[in-house]
DSSP file (Angstrom, degrees, kcal/mol; ACC not computed):
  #  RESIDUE AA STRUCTURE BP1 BP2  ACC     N-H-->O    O-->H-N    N-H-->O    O-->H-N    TCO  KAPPA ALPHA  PHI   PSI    X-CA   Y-CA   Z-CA
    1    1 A X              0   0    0      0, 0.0     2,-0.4     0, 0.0     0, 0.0   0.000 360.0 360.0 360.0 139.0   10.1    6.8   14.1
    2    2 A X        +     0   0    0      2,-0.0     2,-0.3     0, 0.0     0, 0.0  -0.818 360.0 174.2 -94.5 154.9    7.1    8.3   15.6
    3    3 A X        -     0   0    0     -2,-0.4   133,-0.5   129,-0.0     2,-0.3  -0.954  14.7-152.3-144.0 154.1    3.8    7.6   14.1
    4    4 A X  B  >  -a  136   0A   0     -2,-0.3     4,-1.3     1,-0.2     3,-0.2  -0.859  26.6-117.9-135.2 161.7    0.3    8.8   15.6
    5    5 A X  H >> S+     0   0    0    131,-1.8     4,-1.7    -2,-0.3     3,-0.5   0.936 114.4  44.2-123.3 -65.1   -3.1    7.1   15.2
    6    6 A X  H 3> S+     0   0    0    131,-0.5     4,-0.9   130,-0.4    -1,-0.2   0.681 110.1  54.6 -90.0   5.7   -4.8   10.2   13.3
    7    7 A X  H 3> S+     0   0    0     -3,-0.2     4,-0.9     2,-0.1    -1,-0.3   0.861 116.5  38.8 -93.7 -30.5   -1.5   11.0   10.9
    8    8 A X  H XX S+     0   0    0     -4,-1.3     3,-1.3    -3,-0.5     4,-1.1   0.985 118.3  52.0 -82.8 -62.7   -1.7    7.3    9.6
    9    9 A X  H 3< S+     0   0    0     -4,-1.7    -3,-0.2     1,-0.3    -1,-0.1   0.841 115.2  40.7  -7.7 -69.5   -5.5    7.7    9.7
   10   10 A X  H 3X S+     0   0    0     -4,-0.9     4,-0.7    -5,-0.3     3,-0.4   0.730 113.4  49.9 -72.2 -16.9   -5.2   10.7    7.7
   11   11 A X  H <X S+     0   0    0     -3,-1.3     4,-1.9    -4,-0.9    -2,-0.2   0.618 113.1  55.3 -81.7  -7.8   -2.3    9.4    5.1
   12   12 A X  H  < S+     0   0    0     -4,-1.1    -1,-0.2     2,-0.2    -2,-0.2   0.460 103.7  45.4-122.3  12.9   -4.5    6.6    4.7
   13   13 A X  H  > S+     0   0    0     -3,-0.4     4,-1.6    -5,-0.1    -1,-0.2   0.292 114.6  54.2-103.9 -25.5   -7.7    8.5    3.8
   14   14 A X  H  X S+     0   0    0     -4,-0.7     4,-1.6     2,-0.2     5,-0.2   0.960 109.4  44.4 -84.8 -33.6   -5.5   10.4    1.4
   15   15 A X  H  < S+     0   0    0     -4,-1.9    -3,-0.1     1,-0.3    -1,-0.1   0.863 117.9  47.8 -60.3 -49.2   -4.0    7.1   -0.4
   16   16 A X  H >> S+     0   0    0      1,-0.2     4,-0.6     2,-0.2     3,-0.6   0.884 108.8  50.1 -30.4 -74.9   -7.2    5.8   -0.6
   17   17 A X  H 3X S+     0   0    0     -4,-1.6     4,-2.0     1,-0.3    -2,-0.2   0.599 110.9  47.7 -64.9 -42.9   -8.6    8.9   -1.9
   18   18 A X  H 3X S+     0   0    0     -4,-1.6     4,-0.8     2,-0.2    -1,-0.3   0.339 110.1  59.5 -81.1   3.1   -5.8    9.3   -4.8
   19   19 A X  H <> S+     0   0    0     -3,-0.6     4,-1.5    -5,-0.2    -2,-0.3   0.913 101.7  47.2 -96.1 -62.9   -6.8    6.0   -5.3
   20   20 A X  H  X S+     0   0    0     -4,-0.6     4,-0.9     2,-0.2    -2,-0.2   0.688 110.7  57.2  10.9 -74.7  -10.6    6.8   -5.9
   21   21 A X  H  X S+     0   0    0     -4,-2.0     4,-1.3     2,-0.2    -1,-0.2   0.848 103.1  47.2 -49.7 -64.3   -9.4    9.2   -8.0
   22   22 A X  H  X S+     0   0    0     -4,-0.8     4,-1.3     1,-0.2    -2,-0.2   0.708 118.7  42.8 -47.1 -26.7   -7.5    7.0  -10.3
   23   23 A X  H  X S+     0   0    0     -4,-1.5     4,-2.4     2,-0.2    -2,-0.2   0.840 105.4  63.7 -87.3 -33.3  -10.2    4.6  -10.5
   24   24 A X  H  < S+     0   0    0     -4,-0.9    -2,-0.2    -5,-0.2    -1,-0.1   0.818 110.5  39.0 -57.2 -44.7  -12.6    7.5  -10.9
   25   25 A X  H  < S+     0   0    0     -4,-1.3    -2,-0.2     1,-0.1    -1,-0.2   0.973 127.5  21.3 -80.1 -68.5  -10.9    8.4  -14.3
   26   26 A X  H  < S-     0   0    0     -4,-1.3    -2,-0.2    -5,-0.1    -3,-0.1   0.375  89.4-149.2 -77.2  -4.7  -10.1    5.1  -16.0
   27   27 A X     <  -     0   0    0     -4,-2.4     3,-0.3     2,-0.1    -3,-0.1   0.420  31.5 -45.3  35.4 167.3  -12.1    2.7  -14.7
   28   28 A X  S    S+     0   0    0     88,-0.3    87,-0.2     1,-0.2    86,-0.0   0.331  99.3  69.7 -54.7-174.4  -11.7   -0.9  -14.1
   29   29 A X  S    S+     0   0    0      1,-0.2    -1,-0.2    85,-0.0     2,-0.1   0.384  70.5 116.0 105.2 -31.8  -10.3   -3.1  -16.8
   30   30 A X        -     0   0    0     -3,-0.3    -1,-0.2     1,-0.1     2,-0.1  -0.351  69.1 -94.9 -94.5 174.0   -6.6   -2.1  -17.0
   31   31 A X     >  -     0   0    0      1,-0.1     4,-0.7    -2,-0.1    -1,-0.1  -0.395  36.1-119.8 -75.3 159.9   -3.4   -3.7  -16.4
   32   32 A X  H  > S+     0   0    0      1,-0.2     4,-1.0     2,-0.2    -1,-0.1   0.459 111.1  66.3 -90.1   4.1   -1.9   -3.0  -13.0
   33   33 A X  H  > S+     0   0    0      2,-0.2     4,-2.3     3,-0.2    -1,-0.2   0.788 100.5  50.5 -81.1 -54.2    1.1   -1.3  -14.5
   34   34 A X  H  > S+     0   0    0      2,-0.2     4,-0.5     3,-0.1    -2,-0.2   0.825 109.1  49.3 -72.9 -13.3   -1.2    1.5  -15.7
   35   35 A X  H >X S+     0   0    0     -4,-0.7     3,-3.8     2,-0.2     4,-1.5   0.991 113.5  46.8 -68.9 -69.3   -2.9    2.1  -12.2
   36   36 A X  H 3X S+     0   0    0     -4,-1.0     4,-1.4     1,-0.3     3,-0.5   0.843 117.6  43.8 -70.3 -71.2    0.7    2.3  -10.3
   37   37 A X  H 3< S+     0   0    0     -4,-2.3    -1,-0.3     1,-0.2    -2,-0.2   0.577 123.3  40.2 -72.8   7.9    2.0    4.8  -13.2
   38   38 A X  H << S+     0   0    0     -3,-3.8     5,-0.2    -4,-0.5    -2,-0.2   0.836 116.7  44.3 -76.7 -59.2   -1.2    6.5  -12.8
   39   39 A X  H >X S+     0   0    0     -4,-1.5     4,-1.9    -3,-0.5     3,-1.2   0.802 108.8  63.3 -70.4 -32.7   -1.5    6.3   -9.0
   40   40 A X  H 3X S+     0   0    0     -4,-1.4     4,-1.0     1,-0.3    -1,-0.3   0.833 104.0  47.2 -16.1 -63.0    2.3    7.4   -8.9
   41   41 A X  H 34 S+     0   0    0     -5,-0.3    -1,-0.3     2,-0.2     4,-0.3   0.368 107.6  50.7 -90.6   7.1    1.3   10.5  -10.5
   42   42 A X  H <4 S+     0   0    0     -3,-1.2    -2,-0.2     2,-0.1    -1,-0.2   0.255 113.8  56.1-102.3 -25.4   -2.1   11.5   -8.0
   43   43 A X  H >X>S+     0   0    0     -4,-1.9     3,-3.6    -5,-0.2     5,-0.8   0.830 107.4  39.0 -77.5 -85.9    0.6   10.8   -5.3
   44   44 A X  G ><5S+     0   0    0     -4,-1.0     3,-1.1     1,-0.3    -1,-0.2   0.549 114.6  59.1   2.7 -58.4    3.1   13.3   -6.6
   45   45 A X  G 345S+     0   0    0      1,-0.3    -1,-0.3    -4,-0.3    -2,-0.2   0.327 109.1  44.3 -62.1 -20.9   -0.2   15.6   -7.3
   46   46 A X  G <45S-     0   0    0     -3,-3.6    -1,-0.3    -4,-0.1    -2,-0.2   0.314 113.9-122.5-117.6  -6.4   -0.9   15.4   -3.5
   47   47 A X  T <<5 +     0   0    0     -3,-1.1    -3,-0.2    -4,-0.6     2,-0.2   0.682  57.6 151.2  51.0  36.5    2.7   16.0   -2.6
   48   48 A X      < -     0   0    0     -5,-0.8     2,-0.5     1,-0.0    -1,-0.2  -0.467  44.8-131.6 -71.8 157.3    3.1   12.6   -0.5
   49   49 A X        +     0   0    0     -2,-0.2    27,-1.3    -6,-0.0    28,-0.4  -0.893  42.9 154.8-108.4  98.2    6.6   11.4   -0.6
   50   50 A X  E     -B   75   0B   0     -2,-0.5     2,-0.4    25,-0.2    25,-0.2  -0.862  40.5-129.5-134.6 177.1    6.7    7.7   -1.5
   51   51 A X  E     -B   74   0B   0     23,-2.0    23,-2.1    -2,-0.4     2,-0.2  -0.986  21.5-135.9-112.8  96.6    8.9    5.6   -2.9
   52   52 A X  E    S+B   73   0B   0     -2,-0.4    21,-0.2    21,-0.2    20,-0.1  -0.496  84.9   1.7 -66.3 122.4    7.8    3.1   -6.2
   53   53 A X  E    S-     0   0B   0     19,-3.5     2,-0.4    18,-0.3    19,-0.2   0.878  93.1-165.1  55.5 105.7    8.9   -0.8   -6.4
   54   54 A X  E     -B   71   0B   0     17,-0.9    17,-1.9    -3,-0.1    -1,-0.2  -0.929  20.6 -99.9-117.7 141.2   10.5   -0.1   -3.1
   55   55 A X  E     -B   70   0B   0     -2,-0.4     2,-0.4    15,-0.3    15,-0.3  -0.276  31.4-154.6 -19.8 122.7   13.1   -2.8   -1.9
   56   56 A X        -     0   0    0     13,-1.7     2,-0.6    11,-0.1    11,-0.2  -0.807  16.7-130.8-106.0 140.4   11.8   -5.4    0.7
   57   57 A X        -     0   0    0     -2,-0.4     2,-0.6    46,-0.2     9,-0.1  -0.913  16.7-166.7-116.8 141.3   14.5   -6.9    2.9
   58   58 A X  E     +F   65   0C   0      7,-0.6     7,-1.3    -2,-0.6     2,-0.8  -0.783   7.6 177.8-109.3 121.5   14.9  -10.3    3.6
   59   59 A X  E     +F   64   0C   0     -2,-0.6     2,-0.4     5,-0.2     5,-0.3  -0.920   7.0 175.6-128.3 129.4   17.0  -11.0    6.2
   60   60 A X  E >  S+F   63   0C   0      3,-2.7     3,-0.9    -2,-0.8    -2,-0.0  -0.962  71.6   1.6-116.5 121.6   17.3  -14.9    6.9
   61   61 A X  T 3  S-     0   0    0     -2,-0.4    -1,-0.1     1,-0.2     3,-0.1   0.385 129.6 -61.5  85.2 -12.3   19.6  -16.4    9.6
   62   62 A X  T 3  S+     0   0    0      1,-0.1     2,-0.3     0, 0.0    -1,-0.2   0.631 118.1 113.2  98.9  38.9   20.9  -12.7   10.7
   63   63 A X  E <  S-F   60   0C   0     -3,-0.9    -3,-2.7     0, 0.0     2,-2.2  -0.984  74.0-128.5-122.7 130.5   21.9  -12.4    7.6
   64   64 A X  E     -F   59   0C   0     -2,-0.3    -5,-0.2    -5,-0.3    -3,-0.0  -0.405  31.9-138.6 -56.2  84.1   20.5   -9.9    4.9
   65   65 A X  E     -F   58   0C   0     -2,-2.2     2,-1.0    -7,-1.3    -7,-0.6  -0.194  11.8-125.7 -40.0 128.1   19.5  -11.7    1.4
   66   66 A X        +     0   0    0     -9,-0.1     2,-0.3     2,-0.0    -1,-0.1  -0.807  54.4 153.8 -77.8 115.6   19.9  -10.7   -1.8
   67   67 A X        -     0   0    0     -2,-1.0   -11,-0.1   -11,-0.2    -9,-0.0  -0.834  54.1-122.4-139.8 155.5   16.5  -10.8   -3.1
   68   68 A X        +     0   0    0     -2,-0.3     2,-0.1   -13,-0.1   -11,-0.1   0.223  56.8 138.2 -52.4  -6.7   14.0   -9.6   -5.6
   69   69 A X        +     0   0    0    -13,-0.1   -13,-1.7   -14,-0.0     2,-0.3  -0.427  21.1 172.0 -79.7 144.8   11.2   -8.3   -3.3
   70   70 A X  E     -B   55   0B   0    -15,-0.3   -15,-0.3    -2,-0.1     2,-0.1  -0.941  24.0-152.8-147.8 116.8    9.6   -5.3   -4.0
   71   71 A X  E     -B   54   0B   0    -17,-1.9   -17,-0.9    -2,-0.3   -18,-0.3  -0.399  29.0-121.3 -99.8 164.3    6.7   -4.0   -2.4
   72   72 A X  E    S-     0   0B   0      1,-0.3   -19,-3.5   -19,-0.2     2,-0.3   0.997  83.8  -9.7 -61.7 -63.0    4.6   -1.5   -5.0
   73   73 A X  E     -BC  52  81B   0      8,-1.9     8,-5.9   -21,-0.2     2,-0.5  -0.961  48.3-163.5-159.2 137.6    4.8    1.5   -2.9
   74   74 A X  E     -BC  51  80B   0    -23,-2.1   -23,-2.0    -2,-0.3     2,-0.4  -0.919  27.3-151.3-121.9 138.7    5.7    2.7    0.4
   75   75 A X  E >> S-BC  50  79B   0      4,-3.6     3,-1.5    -2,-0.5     4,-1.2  -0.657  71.3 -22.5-103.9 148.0    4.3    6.2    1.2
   76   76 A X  T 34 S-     0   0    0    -27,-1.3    -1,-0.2    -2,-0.4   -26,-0.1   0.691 112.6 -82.3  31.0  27.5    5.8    8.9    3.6
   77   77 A X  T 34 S+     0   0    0    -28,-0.4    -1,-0.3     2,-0.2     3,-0.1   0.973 125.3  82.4  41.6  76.1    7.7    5.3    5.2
   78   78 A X  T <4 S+     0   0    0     -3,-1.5    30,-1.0    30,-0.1     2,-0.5   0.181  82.9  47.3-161.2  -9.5    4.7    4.6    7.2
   79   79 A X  E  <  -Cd  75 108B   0     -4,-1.2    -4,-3.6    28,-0.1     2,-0.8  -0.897  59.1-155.1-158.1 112.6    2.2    2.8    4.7
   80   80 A X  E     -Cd  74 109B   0     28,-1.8    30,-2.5    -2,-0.5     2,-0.5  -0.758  19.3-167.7 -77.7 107.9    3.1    0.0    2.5
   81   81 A X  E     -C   73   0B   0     -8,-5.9    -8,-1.9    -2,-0.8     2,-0.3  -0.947   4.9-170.5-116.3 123.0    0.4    0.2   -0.4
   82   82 A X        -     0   0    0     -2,-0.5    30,-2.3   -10,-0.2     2,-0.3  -0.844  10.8-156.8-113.8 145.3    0.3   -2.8   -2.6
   83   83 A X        +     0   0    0     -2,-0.3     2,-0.3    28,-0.2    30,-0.2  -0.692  14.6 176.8-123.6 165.5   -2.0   -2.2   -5.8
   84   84 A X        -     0   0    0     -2,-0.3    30,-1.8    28,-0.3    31,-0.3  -0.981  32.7-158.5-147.1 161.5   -3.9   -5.1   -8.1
   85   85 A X        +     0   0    0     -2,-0.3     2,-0.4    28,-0.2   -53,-0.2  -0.769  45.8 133.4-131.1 100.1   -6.0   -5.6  -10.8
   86   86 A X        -     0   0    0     -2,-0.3     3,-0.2     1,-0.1    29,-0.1  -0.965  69.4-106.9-138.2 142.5   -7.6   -9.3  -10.3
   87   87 A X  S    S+     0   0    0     -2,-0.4     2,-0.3     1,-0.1    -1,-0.1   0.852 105.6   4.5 -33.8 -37.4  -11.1  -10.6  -10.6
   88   88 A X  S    S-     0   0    0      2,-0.0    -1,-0.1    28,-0.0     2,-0.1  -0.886  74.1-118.6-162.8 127.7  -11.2  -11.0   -6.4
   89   89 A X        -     0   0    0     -2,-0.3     2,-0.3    -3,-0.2    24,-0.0  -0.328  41.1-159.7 -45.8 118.0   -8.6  -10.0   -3.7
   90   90 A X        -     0   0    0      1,-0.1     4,-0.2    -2,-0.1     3,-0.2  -0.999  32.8 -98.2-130.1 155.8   -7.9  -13.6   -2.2
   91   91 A X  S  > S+     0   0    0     -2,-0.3     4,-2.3     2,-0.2     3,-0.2   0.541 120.5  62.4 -37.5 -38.0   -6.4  -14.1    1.5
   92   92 A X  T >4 S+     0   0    0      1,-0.2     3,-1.0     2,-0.2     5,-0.2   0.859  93.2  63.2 -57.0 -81.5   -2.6  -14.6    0.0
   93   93 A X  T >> S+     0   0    0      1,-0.3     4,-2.4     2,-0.2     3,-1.4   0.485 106.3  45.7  22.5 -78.1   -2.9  -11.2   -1.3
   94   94 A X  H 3> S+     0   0    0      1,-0.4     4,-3.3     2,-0.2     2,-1.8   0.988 111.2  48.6 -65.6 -64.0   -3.1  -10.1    2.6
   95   95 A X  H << S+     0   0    0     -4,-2.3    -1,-0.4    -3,-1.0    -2,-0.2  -0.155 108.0  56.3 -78.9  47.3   -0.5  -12.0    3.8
   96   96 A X  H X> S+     0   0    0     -2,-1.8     3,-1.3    -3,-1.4     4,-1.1   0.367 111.8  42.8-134.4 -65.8    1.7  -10.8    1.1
   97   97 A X  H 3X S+     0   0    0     -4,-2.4     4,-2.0     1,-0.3    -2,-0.3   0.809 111.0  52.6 -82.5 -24.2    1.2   -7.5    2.0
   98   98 A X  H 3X S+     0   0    0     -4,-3.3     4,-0.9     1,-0.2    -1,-0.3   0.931 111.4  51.6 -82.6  -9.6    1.5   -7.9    6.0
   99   99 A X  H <> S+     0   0    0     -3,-1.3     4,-1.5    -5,-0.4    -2,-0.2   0.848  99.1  54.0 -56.9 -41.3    4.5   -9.5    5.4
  100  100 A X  H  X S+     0   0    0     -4,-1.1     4,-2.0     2,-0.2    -1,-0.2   0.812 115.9  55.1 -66.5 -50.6    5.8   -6.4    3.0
  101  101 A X  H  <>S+     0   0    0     -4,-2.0     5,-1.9    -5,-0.3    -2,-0.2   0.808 108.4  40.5 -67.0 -29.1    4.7   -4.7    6.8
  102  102 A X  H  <5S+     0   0    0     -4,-0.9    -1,-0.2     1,-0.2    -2,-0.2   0.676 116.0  50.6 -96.7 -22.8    6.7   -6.6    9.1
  103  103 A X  H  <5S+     0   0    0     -4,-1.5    -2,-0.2    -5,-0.2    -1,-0.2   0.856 119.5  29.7 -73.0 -30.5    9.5   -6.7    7.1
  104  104 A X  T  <5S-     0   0    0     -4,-2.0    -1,-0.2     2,-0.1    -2,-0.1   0.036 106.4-134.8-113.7  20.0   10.0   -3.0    6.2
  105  105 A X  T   5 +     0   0    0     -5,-0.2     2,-0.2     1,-0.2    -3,-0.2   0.686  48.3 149.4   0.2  79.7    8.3   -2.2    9.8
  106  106 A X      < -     0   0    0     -5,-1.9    -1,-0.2     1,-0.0    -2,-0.1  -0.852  56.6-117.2-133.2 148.7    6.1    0.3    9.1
  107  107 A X  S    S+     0   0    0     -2,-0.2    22,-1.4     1,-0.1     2,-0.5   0.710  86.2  19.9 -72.4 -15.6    2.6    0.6   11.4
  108  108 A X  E     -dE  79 128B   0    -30,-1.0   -28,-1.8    20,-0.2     2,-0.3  -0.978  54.5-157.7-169.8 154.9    0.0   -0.1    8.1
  109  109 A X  E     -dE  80 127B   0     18,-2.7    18,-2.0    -2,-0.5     2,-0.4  -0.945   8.3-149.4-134.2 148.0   -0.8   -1.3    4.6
  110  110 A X        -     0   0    0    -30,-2.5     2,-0.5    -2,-0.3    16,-0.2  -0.634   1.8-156.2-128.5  92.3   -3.0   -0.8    2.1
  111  111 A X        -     0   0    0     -2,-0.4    14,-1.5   -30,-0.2     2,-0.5  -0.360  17.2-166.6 -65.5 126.9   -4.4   -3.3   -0.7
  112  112 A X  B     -G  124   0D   0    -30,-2.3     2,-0.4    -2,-0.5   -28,-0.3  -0.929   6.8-168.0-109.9 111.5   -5.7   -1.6   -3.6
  113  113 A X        -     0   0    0     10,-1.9   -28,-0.2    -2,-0.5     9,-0.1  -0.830   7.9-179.0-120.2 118.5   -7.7   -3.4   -6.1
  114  114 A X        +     0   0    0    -30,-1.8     2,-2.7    -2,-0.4   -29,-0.2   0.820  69.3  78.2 -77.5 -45.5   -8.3   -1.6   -9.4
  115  115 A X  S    S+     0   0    0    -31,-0.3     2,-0.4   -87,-0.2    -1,-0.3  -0.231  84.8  97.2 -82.0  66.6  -10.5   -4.2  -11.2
  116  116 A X  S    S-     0   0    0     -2,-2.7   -88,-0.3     1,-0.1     3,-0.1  -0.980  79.1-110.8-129.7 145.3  -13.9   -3.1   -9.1
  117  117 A X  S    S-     0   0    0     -2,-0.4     2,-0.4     1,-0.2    -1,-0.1   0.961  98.9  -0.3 -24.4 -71.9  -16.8   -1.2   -9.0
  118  118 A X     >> -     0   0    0      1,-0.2     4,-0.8     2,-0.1     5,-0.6  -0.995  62.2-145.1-141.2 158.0  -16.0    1.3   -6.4
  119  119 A X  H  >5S+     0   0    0     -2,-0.4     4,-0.7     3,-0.2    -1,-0.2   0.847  94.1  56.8 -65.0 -69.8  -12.9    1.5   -4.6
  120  120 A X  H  45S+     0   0    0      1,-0.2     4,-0.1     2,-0.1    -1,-0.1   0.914 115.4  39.5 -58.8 -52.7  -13.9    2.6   -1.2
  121  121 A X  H  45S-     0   0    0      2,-0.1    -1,-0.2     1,-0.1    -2,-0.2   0.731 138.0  -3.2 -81.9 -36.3  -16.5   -0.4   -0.9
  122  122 A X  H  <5S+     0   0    0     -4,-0.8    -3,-0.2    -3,-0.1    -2,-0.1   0.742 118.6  67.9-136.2 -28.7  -14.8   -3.4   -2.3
  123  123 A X  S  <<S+     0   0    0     -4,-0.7   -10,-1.9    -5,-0.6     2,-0.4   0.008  90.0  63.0 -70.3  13.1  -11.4   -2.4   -3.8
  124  124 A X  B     -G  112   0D   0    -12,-0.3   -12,-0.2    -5,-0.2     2,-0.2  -0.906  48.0-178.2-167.7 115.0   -9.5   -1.5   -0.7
  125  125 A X        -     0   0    0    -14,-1.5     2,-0.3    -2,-0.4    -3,-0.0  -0.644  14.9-156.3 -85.5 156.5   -8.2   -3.4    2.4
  126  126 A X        -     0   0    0     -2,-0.2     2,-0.3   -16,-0.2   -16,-0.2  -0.863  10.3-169.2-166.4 104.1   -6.3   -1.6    5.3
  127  127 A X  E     -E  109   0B   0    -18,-2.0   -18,-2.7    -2,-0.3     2,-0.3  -0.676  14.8-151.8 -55.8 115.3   -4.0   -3.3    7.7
  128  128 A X  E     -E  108   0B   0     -2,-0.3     2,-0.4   -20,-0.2   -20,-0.2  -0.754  27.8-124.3-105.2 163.9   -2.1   -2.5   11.0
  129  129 A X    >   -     0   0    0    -22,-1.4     3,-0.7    -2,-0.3     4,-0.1  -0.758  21.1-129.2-110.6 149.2    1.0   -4.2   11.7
  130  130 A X  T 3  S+     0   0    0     -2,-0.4    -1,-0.1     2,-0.2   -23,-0.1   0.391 106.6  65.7 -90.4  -4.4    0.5   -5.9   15.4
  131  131 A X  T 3  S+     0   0    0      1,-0.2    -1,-0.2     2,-0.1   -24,-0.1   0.484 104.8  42.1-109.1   5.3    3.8   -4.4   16.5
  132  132 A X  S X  S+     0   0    0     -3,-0.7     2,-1.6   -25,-0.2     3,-0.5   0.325  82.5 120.4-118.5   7.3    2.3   -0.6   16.3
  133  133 A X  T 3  S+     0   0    0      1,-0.2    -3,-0.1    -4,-0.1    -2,-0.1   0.483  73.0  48.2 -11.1  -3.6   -1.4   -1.8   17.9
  134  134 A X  T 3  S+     0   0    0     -2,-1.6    -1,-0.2     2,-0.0    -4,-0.0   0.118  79.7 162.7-145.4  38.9   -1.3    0.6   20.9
  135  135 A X    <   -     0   0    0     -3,-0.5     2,-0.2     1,-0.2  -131,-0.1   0.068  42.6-113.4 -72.5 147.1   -0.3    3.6   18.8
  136  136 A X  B      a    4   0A   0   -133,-0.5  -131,-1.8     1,-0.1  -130,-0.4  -0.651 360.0 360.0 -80.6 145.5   -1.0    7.4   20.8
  137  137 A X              0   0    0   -133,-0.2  -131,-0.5    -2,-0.2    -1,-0.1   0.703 360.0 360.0 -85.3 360.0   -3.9    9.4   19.1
């Protein structure tokens, strides 16, 4: 797949941005079930193409697992966005979600956390996967 430094750049000002939005409206406070059927519907509204509780695959041993993993949402198959509502984003939290990156190997991820002040400043991490680093602009 090709991916280019200012289309990931730009999907990932817009995720953000519908993100913003969601927060903008409800505020903090909710369960993380009502942000994702919220944020679900500001994606749709923006006409991104993603995919909700998307399959992760595990493959162990060169063999493919049946497993449970489910990433929240992977947008336009380039950006793994994993959403929260916790008192404080802690470090597993990122390695959950670069894992979710290397596994469905897509170039960047975005951790969402709902229960903040503002979104853009404390709610939101953003990721590159180390195996798209040297991306073309």
């Amino acid at each position: 797949m090709n991916y280019s430094k200012s289309d990931l750049n730009d999907l990932t000002f817009s995720i953000i941005g519908a993100a913003i939005e969601v927060h903008r409206n409800l505020g903090p406070g909710l369960l993380e079930s009502v942000y994702h059927t919220c944020i679900k519907e500001e994606l749709e509204h923006r006409k991104l193409l993603f995919r909700s509780e998307h399959s992760v695959p595990v493959i162990y041993r060169d063999k493919t697992l049946s497993t449970e993993l489910r990433c929240d949402l992977l947008v336009e198959n380039k950006i793994v966005v994993e959403l929260k509502s916790i008192e404080k984003l802690l470090t597993i939290h990122d390695a959950q979600l670069m894992t979710y990156m290397r596994l469905l190997e897509v170039p960047k991820g975005i951790l969402i956390n709902f229960n903040c002040i503002n979104i853009f400043k404390e709610g939101q991490r953003t990721f590159v996967n180390e195996l798209f680093r040297n991306l073309r602009d």
